[in-house]
DRENVEXFI-622470 format. One line per 4 residues: number of its first residue (from 1); their letters; for each residue x, y, z of N, C-alpha, C. Coordinates in steps of 0.2 Angstrom, whole numbers, plus 5000, padded with zeros to 4 digits. Layout:
N
NUM = A = X/Y/Z/X/Y/Z/X/Y/Z; ...
END
This chain:
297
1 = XXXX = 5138/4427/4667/5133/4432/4667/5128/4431/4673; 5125/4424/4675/5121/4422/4680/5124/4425/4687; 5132/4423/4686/5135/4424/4694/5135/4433/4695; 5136/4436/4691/5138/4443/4690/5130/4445/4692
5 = XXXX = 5127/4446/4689/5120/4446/4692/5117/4445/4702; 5118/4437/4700/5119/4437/4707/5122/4440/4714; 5129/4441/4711/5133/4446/4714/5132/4454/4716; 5128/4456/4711/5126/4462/4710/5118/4463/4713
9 = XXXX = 5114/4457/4715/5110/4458/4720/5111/4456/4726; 5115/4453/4727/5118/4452/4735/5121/4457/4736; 5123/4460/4736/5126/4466/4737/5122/4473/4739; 5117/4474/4733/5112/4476/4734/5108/4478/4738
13 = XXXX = 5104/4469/4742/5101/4466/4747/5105/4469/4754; 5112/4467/4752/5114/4469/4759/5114/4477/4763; 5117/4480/4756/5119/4487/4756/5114/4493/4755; 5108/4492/4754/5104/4496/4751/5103/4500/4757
17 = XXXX = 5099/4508/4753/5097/4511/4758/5091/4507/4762; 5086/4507/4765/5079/4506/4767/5074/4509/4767; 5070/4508/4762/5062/4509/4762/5057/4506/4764; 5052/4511/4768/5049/4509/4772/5044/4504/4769
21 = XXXX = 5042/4496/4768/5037/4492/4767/5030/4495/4767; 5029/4499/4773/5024/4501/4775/5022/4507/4773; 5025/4508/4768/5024/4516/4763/5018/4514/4758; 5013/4517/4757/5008/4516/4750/5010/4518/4745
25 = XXXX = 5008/4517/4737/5011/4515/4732/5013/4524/4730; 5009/4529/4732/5009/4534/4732/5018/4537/4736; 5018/4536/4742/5021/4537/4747/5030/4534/4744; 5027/4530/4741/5036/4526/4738/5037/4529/4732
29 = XXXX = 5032/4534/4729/5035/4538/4723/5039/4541/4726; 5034/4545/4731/5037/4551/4735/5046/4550/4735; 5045/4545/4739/5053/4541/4742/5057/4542/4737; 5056/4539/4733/5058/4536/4724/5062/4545/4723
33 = XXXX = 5058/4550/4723/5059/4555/4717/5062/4558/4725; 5062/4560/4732/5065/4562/4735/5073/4561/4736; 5074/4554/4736/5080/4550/4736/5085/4554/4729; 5081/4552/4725/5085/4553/4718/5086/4561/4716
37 = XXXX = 5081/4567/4719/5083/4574/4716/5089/4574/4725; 5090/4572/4729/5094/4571/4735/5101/4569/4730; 5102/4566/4727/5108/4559/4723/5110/4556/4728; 5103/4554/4731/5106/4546/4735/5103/4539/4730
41 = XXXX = 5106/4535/4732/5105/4531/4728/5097/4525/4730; 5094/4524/4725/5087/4519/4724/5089/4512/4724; 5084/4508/4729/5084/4500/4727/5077/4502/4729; 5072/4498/4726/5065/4497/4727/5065/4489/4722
45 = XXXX = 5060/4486/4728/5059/4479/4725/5051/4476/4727; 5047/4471/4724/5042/4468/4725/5038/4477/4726; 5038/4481/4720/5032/4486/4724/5028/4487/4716; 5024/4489/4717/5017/4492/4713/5019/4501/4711
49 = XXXX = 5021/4502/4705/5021/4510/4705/5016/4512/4700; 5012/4515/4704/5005/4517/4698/5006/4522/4695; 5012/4528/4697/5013/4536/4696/5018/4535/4689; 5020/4539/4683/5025/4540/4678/5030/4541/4685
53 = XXXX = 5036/4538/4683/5043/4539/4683/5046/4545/4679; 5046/4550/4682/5050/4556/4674/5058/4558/4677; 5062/4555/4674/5068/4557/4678/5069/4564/4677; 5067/4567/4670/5066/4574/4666/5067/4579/4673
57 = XXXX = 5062/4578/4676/5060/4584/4681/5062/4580/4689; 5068/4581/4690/5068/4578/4697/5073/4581/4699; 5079/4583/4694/5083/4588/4694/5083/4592/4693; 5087/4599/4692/5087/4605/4688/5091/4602/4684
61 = XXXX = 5089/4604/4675/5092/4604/4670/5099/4607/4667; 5102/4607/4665/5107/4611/4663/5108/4613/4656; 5109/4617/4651/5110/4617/4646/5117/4616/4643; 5117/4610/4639/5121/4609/4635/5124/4610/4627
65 = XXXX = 5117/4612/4623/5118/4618/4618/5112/4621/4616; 5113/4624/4612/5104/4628/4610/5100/4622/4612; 5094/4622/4611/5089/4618/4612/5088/4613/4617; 5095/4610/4617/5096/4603/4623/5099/4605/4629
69 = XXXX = 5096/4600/4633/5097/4601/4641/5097/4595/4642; 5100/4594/4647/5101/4589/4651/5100/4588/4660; 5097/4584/4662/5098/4581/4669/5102/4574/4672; 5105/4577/4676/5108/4572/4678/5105/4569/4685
73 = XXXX = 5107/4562/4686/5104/4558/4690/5111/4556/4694; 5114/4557/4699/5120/4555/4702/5118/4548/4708; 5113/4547/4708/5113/4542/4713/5110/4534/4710; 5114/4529/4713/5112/4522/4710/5104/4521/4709
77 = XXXX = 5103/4518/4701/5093/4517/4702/5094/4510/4701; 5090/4505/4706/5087/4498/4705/5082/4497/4707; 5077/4494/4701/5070/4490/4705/5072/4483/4702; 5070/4480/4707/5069/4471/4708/5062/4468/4708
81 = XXXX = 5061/4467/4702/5051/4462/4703/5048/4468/4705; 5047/4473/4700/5042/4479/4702/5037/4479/4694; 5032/4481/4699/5027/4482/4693/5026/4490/4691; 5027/4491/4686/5026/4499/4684/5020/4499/4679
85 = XXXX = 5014/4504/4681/5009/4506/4678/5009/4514/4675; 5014/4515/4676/5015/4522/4674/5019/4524/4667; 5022/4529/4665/5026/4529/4660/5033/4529/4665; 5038/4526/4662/5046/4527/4661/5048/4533/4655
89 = XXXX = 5050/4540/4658/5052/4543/4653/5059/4546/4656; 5063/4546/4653/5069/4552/4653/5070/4556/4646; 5066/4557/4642/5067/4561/4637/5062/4565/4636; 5061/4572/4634/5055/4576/4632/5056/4581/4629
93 = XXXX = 5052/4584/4625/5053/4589/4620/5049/4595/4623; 5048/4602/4622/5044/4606/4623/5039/4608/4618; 5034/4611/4622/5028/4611/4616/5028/4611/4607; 5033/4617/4607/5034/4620/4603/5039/4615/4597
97 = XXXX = 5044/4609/4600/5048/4605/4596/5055/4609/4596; 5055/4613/4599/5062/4615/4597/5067/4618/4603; 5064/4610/4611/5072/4609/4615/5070/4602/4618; 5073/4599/4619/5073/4593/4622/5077/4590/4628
101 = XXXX = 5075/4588/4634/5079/4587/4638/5079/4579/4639; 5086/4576/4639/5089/4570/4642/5091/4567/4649; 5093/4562/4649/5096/4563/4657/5104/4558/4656; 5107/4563/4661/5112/4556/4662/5112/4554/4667
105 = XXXX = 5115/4546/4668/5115/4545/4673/5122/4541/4678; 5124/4544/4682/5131/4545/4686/5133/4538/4688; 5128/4533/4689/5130/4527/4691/5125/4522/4686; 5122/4517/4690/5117/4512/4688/5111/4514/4685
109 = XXXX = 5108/4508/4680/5101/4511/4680/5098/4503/4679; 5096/4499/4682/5095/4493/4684/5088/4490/4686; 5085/4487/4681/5078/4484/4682/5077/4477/4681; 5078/4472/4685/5079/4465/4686/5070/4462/4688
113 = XXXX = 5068/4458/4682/5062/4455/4682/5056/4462/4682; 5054/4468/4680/5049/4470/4680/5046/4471/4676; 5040/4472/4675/5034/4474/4669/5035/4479/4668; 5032/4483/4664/5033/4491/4661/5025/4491/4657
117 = XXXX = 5021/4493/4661/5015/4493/4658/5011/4499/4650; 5016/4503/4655/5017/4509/4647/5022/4511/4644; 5023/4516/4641/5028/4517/4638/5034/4518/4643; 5040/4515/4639/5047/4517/4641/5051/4520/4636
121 = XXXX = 5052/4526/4637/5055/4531/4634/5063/4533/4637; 5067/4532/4635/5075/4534/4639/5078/4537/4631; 5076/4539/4626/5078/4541/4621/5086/4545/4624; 5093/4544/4621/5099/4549/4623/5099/4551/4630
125 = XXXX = 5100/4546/4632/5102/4545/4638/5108/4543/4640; 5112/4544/4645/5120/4542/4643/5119/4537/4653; 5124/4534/4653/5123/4528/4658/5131/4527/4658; 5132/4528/4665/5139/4529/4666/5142/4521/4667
129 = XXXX = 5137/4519/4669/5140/4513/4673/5136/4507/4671; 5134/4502/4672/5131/4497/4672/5123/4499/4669; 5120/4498/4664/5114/4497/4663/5111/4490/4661; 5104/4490/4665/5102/4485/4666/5095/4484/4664
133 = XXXX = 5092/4479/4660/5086/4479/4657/5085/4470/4658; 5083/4466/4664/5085/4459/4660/5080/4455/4665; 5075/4450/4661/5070/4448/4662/5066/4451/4661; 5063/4457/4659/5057/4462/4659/5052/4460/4654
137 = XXXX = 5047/4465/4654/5041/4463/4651/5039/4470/4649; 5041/4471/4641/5039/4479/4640/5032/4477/4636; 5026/4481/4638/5020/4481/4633/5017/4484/4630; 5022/4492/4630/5020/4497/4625/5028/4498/4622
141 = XXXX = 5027/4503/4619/5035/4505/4614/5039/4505/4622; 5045/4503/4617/5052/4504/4624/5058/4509/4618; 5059/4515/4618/5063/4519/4615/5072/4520/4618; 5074/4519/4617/5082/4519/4617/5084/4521/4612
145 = XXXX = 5084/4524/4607/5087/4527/4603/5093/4535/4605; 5098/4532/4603/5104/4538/4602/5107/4538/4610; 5105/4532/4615/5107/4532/4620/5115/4531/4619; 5119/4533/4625/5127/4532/4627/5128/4527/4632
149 = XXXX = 5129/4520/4631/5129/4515/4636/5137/4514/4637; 5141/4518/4643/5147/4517/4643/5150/4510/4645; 5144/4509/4652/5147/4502/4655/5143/4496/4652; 5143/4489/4655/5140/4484/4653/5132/4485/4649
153 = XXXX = 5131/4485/4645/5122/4485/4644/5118/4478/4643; 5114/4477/4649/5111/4471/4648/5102/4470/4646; 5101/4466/4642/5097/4466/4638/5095/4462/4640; 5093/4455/4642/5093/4450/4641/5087/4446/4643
157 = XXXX = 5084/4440/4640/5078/4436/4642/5072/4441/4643; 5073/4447/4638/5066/4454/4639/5062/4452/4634; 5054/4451/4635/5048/4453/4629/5047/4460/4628; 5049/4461/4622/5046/4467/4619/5038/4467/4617
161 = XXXX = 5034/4469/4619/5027/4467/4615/5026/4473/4610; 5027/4478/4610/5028/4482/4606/5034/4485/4601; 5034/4488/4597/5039/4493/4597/5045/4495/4597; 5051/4492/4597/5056/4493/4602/5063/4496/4596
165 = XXXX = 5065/4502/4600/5069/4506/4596/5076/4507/4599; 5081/4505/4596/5090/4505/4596/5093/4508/4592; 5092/4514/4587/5093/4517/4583/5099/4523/4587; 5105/4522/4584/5111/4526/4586/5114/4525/4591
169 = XXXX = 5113/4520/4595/5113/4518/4600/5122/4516/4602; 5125/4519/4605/5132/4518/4608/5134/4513/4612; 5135/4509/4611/5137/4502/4619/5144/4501/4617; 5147/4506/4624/5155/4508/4624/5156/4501/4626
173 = XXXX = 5154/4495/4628/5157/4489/4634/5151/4484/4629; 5153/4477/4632/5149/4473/4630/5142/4474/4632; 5136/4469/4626/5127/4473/4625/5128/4465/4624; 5124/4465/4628/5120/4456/4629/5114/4457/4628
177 = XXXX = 5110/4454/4623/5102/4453/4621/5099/4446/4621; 5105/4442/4625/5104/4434/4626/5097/4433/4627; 5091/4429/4620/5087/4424/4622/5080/4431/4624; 5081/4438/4621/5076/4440/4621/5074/4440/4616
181 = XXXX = 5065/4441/4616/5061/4440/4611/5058/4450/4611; 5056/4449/4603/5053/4456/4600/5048/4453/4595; 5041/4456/4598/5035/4451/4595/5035/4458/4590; 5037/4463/4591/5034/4468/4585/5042/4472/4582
185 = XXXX = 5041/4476/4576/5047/4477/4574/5053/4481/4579; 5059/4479/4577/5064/4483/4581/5069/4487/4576; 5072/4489/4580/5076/4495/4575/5085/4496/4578; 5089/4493/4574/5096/4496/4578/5099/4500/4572
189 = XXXX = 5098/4501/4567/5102/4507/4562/5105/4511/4562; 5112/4510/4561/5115/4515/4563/5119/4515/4571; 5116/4509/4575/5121/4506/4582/5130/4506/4581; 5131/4507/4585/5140/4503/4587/5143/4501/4593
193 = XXXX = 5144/4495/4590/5143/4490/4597/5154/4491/4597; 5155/4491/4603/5163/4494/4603/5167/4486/4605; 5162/4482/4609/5165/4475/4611/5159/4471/4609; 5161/4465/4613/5156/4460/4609/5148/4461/4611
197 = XXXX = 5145/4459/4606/5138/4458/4607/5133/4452/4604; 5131/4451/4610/5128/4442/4611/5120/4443/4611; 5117/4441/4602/5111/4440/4601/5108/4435/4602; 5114/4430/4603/5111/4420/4604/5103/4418/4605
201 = XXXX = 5102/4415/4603/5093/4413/4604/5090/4421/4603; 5089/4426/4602/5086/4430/4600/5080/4427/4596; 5074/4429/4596/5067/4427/4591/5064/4435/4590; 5065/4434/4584/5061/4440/4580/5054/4440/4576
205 = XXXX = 5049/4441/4576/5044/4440/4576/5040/4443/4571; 5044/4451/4569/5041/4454/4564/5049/4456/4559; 5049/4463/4556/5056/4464/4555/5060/4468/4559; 5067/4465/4558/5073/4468/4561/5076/4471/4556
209 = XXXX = 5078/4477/4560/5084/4482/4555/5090/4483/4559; 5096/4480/4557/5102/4481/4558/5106/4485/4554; 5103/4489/4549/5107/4493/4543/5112/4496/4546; 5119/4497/4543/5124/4502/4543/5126/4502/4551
213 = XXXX = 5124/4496/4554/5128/4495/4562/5136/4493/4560; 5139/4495/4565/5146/4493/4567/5145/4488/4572; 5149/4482/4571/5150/4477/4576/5160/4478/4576; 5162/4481/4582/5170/4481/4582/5172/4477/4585
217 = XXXX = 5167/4472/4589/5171/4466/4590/5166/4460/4589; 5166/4455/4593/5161/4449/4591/5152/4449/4589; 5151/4446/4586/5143/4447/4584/5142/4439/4585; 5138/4441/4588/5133/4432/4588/5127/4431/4589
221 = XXXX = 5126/4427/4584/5116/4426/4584/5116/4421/4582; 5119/4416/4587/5118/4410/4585/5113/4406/4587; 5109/4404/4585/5100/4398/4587/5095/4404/4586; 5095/4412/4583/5092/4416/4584/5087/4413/4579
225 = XXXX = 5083/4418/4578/5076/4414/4573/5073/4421/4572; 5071/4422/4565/5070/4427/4560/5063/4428/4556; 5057/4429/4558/5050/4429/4554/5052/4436/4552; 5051/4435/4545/5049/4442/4543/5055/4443/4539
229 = XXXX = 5057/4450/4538/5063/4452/4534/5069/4455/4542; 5075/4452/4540/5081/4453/4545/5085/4457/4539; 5085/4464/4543/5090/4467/4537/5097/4468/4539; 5103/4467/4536/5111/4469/4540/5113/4472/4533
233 = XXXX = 5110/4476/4530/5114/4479/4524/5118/4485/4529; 5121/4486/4523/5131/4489/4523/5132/4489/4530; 5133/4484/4535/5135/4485/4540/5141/4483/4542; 5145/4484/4545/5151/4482/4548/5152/4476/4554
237 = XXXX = 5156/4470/4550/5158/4465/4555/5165/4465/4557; 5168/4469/4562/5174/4468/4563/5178/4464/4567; 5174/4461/4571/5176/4453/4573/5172/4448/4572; 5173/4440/4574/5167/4437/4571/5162/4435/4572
241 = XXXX = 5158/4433/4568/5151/4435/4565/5148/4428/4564; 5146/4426/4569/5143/4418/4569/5135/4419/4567; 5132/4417/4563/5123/4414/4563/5123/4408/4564; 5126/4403/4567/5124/4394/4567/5117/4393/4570
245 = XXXX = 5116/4389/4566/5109/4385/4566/5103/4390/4567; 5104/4396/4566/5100/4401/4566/5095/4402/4558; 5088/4401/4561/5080/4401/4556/5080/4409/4553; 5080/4408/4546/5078/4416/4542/5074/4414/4539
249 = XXXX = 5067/4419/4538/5063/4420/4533/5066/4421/4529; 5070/4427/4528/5073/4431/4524/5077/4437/4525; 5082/4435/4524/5088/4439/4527/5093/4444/4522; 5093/4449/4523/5099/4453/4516/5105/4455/4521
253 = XXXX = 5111/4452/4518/5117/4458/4523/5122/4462/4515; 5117/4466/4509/5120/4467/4504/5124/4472/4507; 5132/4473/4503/5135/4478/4505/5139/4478/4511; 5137/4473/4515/5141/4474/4520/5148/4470/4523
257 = XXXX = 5153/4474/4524/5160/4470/4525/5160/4465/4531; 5164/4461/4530/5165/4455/4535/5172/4456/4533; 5176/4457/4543/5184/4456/4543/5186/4450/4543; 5181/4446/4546/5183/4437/4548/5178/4434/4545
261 = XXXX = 5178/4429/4543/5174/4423/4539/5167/4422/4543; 5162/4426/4541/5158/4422/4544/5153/4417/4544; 5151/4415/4549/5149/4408/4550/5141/4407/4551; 5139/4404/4546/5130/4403/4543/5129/4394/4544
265 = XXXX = 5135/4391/4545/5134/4382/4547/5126/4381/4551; 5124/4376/4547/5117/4373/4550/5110/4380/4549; 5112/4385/4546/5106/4388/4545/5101/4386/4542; 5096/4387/4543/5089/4387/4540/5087/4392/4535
269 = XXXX = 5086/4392/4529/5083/4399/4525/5077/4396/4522; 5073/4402/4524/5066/4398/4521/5065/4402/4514; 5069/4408/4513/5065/4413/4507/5074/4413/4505; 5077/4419/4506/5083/4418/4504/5088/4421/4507
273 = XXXX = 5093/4422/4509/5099/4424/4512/5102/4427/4507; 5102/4433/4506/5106/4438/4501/5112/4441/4505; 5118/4440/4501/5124/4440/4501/5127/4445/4496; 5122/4448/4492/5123/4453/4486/5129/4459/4487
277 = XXXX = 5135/4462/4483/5138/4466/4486/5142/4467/4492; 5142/4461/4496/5146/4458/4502/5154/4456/4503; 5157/4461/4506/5165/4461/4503/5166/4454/4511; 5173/4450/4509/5175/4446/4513/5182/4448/4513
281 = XXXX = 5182/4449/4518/5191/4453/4520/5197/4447/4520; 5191/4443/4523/5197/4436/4526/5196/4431/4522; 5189/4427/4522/5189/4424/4520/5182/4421/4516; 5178/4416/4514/5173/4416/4510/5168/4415/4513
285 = XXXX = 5162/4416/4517/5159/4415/4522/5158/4406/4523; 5157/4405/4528/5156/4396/4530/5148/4395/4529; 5148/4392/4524/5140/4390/4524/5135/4382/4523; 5142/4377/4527/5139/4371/4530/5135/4368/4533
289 = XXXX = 5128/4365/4527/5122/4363/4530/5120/4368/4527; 5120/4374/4522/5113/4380/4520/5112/4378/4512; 5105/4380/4514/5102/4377/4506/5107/4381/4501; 5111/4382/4496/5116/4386/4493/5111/4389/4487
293 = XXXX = 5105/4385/4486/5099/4388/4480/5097/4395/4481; 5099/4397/4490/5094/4401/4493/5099/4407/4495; 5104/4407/4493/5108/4410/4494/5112/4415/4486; 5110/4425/4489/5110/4426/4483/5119/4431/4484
297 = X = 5121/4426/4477/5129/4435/4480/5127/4437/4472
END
């Protein structure tokens, strides 16, 4: 993952278009929303944007069915170590509630170390290629919900301080969340992860809700750690399904299938681990080192 990254900023560094240093923080939105209704492609790095980001309105929308429209973005978007003081939106409804426009976008969507001071909204956004979220610092809600993540989606090493929504959420290719932290509640219900998906070190701080996710290939959340309620009721484990050494308050996965044995070795449960309803396709779950007192089937 580190080199893949890396690789994907060298490149960047070398390739990019060029914006001018000497442009004021106004001046580089300009650039920013000029570049992108053009579909040329964006790198911006080390810059201050105090303006909302709206991809909504930077292209002409297209309709897709009654109410929904869409905008397309065809040109690469990266910020590298930006600070953003404004909102992140690609989602919006009109006054009235009854049309909403999304955006897709034709290649990247790539934010490597930056802050998000306000809201980030990308609700049902489709992402053709590489999406990227990794090191970040969200401190108002960050919405993704019902988004379409075809290529890789990276999660990784972000603070949520608020908020954070994954409800319906499509990740066609592997979804990395390695070793970020969610200080307030999160939401994936109803997600389908199509390849594997790496929670490892994850810390949860309020409640999570994983209800009725499909996992069609690996799950792991392993060293993750759990304050509050962890919910995985009637979800789907169709490849395997690791928790090792991983801390729960309190965790329920009632009802839900496991195709492969999965693995809770060296868990922690401080309240209880409910197991209630929980079919095993293959085999009995491994629970080596777990209090069994604490454990409800």
């Amino acid at each position: 993952m580190k080199i893949y990254m890396l690789i994907f900023l060298f490149v960047f560094q070398n390739c990019r278009p060029t914006m001018s240093s000497n442009r004021s923080a106004t001046g580089v939105v300009e650039d920013i929303r000029d570049r992108i209704a053009k579909g040329k492609d964006v790198y911006v790095e080390h810059r201050e944007i105090d303006e909302e980001l709206d991809f909504t309105a930077l292209t002409p929308a297209y309709t897709v069915s009654p109410g929904s429209k869409r905008v397309k973005i065809e040109g690469s978007i990266t910020f590298y170590k930006c600070q953003f003081k404004g909102k992140i939106t690609g989602y919006r409804t009109n006054s009235t509630l009854t049309e909403n426009t999304a955006v897709s976008f034709a290649k990247n969507i790539t934010f490597i170390e930056c802050t998000f001071e306000e809201e980030v909204n990308l609700r049902a956004c489709t992402v053709i290629d590489l999406a990227c979220f990794s090191n970040c610092f969200f401190l108002k809600k960050a919405n993704f919900e019902e988004c379409d993540f075809r290529g890789h989606a990276v999660f990784a090493k972000n603070q949520f301080k608020e908020v954070a929504r994954f409800q319906n959420v499509y990740f066609g290719n592997k979804a990395d969340f390695f070793r970020s932290e969610f200080f307030e509640r999160f939401n994936f219900q109803g997600a389908v992860f199509m390849l594997d998906a790496q929670f490892s070190s994850l810390k949860s701080y309020k409640s999570a809700d994983f209800a009725t996710v499909q996992f069609n290939g690996h799950a792991f959340f392993n060293y993750s750690e759990w304050q509050g309620q962890a919910g995985f009721e009637d979800a789907w484990f169709k490849g395997r399904c690791e928790f090792l050494s991983a801390k729960f308050e309190k965790a329920a996965f009632k009802n839900s299938r496991f195709f492969s044995a999965p693995r809770f070795d060296q868990a922690v449960v401080a309240s209880t681990l409910d197991l209630t309803g929980a079919r095993f396709m293959e085999r009995e779950p491994q629970l080596t080192g777990v209090d069994i007192s604490k454990v409800l089937r």
